[in-house]
CHARMM-style PDB file with segment names, atoms N, HN, CA, C and O in Angstrom:
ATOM      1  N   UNK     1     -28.466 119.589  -7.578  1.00  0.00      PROA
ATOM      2  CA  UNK     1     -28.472 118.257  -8.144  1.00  0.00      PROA
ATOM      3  C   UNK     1     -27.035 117.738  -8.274  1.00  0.00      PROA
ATOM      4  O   UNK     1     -26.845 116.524  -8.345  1.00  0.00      PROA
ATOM      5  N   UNK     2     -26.033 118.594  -8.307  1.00  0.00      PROA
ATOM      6  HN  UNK     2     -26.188 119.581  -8.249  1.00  0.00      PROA
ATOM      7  CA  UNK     2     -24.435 118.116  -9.062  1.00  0.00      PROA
ATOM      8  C   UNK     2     -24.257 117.469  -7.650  1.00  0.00      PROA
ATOM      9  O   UNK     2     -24.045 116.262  -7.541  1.00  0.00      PROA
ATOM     10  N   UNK     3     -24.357 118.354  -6.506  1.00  0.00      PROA
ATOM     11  HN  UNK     3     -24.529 119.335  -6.595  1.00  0.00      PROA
ATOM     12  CA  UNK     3     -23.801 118.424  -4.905  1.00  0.00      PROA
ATOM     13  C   UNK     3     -24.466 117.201  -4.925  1.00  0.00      PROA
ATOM     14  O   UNK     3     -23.638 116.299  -4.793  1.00  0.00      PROA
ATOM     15  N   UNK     4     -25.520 116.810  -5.025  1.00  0.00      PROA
ATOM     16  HN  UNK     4     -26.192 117.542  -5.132  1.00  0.00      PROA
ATOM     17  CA  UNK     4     -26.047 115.194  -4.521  1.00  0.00      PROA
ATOM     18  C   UNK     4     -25.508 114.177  -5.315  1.00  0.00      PROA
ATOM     19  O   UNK     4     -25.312 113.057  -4.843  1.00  0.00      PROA
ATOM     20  N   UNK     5     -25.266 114.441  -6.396  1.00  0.00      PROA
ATOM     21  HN  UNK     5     -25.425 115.351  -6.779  1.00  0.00      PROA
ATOM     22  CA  UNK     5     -24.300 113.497  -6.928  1.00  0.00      PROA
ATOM     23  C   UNK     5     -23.324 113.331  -7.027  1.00  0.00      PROA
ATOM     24  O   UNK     5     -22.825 112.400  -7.659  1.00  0.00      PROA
ATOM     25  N   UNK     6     -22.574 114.441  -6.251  1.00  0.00      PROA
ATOM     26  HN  UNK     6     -22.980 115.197  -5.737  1.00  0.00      PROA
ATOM     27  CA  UNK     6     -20.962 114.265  -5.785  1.00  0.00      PROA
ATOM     28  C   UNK     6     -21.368 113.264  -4.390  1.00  0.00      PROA
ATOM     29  O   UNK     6     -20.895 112.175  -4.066  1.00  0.00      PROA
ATOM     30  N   UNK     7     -21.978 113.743  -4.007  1.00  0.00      PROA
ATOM     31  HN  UNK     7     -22.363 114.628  -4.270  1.00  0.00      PROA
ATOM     32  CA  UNK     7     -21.846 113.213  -2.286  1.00  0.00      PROA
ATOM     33  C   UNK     7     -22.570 111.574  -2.279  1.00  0.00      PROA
ATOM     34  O   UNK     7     -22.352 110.726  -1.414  1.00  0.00      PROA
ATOM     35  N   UNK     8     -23.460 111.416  -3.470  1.00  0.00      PROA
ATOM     36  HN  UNK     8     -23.636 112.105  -4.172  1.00  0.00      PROA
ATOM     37  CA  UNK     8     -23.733 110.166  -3.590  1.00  0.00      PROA
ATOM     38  C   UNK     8     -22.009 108.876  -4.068  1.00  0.00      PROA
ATOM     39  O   UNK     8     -21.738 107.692  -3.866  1.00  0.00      PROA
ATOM     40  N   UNK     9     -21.415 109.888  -4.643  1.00  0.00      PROA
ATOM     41  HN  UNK     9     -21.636 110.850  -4.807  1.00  0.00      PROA
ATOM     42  CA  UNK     9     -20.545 109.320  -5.611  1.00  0.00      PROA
ATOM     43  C   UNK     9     -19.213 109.000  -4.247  1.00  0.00      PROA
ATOM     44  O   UNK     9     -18.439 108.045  -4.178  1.00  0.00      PROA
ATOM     45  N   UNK    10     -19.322 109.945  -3.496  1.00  0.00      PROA
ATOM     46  HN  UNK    10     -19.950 110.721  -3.552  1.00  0.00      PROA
ATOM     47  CA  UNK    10     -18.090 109.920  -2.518  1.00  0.00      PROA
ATOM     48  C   UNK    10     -18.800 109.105  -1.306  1.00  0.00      PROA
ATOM     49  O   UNK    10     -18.027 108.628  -0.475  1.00  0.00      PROA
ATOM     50  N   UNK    11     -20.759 108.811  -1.042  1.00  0.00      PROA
ATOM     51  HN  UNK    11     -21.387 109.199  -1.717  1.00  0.00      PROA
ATOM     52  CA  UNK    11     -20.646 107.837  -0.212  1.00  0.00      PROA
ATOM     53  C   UNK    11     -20.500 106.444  -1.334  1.00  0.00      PROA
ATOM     54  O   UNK    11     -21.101 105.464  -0.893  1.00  0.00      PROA
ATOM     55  N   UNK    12     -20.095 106.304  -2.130  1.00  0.00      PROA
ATOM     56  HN  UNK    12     -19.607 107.101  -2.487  1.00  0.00      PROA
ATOM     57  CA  UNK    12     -20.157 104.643  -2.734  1.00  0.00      PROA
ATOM     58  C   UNK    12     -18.709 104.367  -2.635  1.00  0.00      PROA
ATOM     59  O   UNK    12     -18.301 103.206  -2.634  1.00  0.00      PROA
ATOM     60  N   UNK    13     -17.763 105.570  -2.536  1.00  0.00      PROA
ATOM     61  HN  UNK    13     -18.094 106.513  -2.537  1.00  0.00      PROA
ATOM     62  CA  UNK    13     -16.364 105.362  -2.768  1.00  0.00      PROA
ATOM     63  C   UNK    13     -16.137 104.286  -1.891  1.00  0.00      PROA
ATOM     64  O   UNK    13     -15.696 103.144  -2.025  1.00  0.00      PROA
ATOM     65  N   UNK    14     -16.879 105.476  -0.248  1.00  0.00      PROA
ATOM     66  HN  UNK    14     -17.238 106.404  -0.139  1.00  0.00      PROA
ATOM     67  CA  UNK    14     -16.443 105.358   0.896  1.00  0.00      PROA
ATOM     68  C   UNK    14     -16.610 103.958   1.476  1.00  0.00      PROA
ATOM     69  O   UNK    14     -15.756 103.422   2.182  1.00  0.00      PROA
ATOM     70  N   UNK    15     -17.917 103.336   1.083  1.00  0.00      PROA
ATOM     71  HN  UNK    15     -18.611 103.771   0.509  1.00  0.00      PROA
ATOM     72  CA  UNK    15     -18.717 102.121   1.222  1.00  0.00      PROA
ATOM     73  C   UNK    15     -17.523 100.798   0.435  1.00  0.00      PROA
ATOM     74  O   UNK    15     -17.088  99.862   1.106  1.00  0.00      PROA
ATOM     75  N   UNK    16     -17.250 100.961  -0.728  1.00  0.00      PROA
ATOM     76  HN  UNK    16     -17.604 101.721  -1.273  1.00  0.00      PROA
ATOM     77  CA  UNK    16     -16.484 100.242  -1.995  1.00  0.00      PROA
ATOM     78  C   UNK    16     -15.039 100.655  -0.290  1.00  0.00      PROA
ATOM     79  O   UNK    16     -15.138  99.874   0.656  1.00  0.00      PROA
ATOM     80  N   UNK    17     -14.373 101.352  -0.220  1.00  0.00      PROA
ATOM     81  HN  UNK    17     -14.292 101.987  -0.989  1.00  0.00      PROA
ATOM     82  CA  UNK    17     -13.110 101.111   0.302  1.00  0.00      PROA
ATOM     83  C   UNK    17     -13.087 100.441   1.374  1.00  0.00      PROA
ATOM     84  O   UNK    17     -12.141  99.739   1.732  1.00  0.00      PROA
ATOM     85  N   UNK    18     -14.370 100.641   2.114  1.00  0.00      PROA
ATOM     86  HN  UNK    18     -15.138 101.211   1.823  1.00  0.00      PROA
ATOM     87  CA  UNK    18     -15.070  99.834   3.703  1.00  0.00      PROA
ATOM     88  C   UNK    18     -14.723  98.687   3.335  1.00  0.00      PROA
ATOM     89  O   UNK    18     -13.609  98.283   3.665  1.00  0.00      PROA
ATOM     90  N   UNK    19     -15.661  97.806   2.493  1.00  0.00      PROA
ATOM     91  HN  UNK    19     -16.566  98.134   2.225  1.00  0.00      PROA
ATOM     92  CA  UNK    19     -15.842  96.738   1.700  1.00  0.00      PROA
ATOM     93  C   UNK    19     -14.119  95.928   1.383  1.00  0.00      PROA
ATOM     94  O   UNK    19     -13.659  94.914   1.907  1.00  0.00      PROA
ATOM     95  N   UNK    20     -13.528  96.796   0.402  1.00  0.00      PROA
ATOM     96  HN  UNK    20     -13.902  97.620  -0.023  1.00  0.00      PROA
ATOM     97  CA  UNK    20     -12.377  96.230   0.237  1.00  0.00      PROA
ATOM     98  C   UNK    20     -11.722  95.992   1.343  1.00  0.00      PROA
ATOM     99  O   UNK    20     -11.550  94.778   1.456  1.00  0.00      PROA
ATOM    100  N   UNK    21     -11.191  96.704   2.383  1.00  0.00      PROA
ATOM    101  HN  UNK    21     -11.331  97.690   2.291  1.00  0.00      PROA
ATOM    102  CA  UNK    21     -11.069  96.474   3.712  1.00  0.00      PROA
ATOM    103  C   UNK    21     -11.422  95.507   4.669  1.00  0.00      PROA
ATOM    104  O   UNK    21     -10.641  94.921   5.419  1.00  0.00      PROA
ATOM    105  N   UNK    22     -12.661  95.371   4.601  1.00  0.00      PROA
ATOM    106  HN  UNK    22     -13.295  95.848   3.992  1.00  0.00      PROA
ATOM    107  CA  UNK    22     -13.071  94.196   5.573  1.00  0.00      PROA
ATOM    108  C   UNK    22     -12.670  92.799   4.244  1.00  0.00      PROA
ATOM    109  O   UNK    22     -12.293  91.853   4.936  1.00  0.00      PROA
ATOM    110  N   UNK    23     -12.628  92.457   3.072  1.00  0.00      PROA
ATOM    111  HN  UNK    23     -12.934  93.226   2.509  1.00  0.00      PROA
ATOM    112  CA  UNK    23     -12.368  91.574   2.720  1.00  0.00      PROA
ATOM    113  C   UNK    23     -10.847  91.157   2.834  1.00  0.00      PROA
ATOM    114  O   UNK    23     -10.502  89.979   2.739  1.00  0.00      PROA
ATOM    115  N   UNK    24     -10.031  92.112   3.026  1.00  0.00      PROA
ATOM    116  HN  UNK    24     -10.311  93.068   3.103  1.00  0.00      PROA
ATOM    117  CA  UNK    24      -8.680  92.004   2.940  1.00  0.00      PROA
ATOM    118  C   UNK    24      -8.156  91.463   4.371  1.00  0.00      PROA
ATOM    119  O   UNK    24      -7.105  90.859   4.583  1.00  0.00      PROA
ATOM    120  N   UNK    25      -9.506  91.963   5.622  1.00  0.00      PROA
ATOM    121  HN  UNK    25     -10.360  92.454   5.450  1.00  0.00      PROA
ATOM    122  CA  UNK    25      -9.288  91.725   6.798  1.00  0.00      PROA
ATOM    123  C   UNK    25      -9.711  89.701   7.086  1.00  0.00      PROA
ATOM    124  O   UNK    25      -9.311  88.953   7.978  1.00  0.00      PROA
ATOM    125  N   UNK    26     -10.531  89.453   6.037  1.00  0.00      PROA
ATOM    126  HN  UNK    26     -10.856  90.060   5.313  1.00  0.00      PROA
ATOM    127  CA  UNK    26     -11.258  88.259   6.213  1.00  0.00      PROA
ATOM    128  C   UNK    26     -10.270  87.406   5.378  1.00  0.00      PROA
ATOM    129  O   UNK    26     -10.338  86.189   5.548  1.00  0.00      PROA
ATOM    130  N   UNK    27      -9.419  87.857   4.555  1.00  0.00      PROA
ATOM    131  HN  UNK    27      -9.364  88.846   4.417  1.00  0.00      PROA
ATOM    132  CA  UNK    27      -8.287  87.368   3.703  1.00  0.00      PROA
ATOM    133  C   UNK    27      -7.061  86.583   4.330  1.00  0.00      PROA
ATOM    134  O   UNK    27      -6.571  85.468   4.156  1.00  0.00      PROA
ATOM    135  N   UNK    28      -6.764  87.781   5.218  1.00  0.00      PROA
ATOM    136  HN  UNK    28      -7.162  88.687   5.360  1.00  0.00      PROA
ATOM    137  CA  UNK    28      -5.649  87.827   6.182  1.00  0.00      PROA
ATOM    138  C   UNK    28      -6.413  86.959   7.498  1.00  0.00      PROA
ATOM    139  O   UNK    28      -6.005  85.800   7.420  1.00  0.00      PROA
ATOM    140  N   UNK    29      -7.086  87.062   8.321  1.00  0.00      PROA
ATOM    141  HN  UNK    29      -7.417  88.003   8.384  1.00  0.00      PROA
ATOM    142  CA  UNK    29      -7.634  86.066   9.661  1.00  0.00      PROA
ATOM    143  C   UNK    29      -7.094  84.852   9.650  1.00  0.00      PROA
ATOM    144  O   UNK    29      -7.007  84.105   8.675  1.00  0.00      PROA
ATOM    145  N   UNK    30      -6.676  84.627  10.902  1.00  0.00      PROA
ATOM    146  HN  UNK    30      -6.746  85.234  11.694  1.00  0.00      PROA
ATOM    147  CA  UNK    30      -6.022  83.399  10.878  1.00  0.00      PROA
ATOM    148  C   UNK    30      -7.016  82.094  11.486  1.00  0.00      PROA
ATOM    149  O   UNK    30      -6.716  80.951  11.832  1.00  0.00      PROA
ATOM    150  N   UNK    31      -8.321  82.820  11.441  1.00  0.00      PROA
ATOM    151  HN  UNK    31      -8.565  83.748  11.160  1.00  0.00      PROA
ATOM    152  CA  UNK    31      -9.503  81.954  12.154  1.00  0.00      PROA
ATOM    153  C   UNK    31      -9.754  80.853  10.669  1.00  0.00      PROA
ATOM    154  O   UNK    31      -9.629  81.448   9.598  1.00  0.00      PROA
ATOM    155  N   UNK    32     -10.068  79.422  10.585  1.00  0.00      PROA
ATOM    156  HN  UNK    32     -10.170  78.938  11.454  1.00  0.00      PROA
ATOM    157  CA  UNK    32     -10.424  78.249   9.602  1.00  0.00      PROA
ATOM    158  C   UNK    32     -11.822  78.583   9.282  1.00  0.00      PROA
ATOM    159  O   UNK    32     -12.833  78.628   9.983  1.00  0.00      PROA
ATOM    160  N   UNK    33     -11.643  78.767   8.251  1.00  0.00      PROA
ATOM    161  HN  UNK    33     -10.822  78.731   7.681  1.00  0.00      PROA
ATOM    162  CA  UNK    33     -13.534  78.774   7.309  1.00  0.00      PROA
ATOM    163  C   UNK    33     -13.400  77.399   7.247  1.00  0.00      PROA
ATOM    164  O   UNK    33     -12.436  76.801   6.769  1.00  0.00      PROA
ATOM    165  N   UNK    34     -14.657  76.779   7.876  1.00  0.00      PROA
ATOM    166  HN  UNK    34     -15.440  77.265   8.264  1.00  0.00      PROA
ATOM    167  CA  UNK    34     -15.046  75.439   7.955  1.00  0.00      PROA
ATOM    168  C   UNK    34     -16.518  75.537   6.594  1.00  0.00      PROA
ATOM    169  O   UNK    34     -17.598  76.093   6.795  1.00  0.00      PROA
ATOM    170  N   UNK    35     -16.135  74.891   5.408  1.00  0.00      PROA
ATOM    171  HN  UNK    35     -15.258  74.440   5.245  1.00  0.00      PROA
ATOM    172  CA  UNK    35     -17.648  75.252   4.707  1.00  0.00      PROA
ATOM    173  C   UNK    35     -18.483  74.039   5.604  1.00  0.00      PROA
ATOM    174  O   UNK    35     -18.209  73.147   6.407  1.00  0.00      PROA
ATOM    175  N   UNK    36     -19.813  74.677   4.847  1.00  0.00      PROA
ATOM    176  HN  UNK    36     -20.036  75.401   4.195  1.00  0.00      PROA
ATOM    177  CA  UNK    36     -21.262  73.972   5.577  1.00  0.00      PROA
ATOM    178  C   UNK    36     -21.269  72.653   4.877  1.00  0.00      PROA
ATOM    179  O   UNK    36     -21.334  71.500   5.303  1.00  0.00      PROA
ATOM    180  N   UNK    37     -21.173  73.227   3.525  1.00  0.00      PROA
ATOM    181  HN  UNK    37     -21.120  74.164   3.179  1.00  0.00      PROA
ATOM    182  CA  UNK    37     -21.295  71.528   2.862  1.00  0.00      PROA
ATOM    183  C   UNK    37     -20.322  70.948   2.147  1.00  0.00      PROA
ATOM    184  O   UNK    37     -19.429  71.609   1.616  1.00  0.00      PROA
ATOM    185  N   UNK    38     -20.431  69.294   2.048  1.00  0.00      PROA
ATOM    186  HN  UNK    38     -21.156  68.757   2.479  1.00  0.00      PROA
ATOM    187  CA  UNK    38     -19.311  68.978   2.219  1.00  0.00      PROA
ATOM    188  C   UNK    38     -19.313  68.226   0.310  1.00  0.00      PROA
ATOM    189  O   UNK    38     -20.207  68.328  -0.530  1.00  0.00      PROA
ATOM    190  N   UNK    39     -18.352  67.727   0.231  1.00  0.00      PROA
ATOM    191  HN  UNK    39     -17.626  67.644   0.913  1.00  0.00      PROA
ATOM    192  CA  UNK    39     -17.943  67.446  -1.527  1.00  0.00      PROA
ATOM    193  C   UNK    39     -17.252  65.804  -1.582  1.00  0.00      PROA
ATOM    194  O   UNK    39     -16.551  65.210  -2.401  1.00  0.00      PROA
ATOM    195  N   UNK    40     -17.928  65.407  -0.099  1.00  0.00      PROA
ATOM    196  HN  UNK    40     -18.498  65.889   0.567  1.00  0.00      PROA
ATOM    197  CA  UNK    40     -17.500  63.804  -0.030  1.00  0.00      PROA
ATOM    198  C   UNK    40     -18.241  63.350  -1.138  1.00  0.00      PROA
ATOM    199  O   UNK    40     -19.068  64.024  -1.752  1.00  0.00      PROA
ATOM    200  N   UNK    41     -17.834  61.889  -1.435  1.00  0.00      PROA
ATOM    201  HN  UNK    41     -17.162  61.342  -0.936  1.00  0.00      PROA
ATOM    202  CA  UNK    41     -18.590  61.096  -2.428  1.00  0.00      PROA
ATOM    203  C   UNK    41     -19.877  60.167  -2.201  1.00  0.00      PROA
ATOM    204  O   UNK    41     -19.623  59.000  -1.902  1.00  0.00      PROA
ATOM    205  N   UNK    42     -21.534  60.616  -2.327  1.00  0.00      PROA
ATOM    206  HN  UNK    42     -21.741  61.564  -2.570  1.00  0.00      PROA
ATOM    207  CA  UNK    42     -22.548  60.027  -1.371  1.00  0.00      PROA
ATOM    208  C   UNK    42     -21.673  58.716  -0.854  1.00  0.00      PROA
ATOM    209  O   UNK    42     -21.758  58.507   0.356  1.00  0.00      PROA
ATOM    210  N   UNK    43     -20.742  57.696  -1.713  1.00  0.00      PROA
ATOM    211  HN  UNK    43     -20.673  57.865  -2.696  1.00  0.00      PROA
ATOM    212  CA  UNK    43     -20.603  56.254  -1.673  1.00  0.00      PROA
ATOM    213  C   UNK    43     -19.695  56.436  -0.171  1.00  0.00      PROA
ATOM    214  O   UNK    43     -19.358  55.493   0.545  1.00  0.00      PROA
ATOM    215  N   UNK    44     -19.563  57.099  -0.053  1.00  0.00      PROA
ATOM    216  HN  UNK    44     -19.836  57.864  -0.635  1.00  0.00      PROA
ATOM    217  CA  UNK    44     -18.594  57.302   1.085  1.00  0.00      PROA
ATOM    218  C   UNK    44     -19.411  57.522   2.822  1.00  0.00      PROA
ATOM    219  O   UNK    44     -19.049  57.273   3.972  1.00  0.00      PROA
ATOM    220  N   UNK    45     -20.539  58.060   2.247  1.00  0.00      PROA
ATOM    221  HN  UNK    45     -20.833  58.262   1.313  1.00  0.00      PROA
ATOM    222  CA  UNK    45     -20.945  58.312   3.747  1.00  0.00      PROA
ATOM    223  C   UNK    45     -21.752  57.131   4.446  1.00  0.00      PROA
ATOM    224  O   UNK    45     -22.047  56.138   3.781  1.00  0.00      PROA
ATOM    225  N   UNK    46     -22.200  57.266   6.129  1.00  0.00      PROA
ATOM    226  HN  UNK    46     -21.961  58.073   6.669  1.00  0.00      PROA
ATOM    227  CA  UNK    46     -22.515  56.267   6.215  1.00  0.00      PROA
ATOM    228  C   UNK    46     -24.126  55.571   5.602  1.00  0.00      PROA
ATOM    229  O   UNK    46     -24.574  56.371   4.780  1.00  0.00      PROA
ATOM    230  N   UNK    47     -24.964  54.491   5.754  1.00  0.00      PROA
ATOM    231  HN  UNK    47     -24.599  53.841   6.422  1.00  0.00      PROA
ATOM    232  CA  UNK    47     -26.466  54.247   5.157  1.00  0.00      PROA
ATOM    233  C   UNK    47     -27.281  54.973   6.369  1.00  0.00      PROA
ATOM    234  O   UNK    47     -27.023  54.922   7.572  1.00  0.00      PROA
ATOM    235  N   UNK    48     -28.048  55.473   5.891  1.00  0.00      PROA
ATOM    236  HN  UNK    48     -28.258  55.514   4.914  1.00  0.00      PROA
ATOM    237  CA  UNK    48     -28.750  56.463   5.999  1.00  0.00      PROA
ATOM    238  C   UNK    48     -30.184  55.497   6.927  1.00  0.00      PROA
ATOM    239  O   UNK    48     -30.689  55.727   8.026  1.00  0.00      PROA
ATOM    240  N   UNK    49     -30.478  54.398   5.899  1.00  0.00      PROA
ATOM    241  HN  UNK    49     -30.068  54.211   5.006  1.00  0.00      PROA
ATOM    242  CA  UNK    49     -31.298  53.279   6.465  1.00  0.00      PROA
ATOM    243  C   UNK    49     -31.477  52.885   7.534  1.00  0.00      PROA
ATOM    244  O   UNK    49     -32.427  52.814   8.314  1.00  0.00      PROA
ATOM    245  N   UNK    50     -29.801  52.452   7.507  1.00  0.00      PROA
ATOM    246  HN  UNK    50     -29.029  52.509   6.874  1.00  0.00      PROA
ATOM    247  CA  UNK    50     -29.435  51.447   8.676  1.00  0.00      PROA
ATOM    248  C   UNK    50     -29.529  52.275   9.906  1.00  0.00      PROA
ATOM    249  O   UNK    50     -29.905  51.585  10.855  1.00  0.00      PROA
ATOM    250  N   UNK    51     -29.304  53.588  10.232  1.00  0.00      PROA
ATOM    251  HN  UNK    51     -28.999  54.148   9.461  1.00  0.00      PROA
ATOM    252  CA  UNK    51     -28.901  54.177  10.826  1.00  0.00      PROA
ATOM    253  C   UNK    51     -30.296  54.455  11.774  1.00  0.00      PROA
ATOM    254  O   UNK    51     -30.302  54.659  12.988  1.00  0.00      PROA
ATOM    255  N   UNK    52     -31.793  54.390  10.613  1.00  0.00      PROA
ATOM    256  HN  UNK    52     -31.788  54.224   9.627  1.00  0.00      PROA
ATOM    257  CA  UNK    52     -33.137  54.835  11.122  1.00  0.00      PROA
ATOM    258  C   UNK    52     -33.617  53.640  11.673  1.00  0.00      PROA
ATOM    259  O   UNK    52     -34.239  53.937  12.693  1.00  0.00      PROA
ATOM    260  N   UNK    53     -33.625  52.357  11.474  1.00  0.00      PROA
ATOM    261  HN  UNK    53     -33.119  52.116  10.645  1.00  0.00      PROA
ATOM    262  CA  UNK    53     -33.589  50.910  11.651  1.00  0.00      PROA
ATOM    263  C   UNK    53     -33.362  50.901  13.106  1.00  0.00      PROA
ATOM    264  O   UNK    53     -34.332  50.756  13.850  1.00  0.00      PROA
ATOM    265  N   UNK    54     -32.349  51.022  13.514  1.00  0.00      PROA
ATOM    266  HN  UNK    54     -31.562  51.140  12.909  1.00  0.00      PROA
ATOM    267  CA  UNK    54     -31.702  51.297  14.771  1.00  0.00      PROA
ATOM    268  C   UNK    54     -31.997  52.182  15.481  1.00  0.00      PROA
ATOM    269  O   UNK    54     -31.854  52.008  16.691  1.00  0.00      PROA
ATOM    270  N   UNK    55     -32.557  53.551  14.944  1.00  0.00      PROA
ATOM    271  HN  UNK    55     -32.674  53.693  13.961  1.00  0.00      PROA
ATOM    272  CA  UNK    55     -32.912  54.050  16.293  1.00  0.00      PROA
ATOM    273  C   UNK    55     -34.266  54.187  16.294  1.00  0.00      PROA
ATOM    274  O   UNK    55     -34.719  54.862  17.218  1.00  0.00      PROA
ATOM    275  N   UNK    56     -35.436  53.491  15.098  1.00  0.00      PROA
ATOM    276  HN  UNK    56     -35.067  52.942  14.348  1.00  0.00      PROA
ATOM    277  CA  UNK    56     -36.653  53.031  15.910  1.00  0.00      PROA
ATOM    278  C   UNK    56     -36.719  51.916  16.624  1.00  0.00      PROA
ATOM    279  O   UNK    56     -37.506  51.782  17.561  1.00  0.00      PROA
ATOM    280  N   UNK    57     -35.817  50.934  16.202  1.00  0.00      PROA
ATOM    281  HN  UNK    57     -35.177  51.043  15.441  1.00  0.00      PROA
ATOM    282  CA  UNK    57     -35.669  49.826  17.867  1.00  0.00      PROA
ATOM    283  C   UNK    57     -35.599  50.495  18.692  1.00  0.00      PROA
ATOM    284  O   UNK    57     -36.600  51.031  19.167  1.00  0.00      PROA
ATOM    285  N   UNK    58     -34.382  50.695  19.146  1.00  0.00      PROA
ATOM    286  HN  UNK    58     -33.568  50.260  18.760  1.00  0.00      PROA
ATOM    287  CA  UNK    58     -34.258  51.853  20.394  1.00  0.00      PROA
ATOM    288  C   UNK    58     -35.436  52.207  21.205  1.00  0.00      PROA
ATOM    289  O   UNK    58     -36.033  51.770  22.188  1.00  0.00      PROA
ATOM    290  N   UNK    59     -35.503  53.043  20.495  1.00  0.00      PROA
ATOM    291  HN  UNK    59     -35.018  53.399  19.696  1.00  0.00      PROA
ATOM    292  CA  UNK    59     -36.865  54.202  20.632  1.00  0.00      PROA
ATOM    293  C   UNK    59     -38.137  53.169  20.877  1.00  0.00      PROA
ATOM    294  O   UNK    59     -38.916  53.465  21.783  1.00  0.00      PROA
ATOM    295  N   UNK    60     -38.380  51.942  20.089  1.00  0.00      PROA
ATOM    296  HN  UNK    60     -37.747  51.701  19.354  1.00  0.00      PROA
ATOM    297  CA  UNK    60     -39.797  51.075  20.314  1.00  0.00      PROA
ATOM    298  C   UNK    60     -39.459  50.208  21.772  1.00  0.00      PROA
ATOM    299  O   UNK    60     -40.463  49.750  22.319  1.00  0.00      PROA
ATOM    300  N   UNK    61     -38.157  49.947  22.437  1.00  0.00      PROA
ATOM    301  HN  UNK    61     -37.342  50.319  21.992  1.00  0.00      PROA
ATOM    302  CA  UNK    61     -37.696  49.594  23.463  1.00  0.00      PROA
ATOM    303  C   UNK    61     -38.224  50.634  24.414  1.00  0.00      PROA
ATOM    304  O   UNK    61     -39.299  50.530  25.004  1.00  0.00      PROA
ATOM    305  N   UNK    62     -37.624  51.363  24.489  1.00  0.00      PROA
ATOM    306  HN  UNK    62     -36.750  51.448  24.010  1.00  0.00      PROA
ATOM    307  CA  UNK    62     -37.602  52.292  25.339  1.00  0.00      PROA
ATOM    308  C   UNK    62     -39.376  53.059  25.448  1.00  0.00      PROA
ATOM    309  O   UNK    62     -39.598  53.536  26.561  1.00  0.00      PROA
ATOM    310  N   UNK    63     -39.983  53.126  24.921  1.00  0.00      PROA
ATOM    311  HN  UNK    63     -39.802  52.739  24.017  1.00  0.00      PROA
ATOM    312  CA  UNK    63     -41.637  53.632  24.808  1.00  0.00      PROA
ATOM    313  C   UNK    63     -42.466  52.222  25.645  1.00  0.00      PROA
ATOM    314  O   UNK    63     -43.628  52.313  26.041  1.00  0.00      PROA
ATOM    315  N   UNK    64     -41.473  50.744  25.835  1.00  0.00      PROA
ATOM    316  HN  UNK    64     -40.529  50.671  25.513  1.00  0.00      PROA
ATOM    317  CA  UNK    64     -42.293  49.480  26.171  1.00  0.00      PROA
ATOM    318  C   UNK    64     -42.472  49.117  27.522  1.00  0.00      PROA
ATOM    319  OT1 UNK    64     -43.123  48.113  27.811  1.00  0.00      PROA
TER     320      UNK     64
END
């Protein structure tokens, strides 16, 4: 029982130092984290409306 809980204890080390490692590697990358979402102000983006307005014309053109 001790032996499995040494060897449990030395795989979490091993896992925990993996871990620290790859974060230090994702720290350092010189690649741009682009986030998904964005923290504009709704008033800022374009109407949402106008935008559907326009492309069922379109679209009722084009089906005629």
């Amino acid at each position: 029982m001790e032996k499995q809980a040494l060897q449990s204890d030395a795989e979490i080390l091993a896992l925990q130092k993996e871990n620290s490692q790859m974060q230090d590697q994702l720290k350092n990358s010189p690649v741009p984290v682009i986030p998904i979402t964005t923290k504009e102000n709704p008033e800022n983006l374009p109407d949402g409306a106008a935008r559907k307005k326009l492309l069922t014309k379109s679209s009722a053109k084009q089906h005629s």
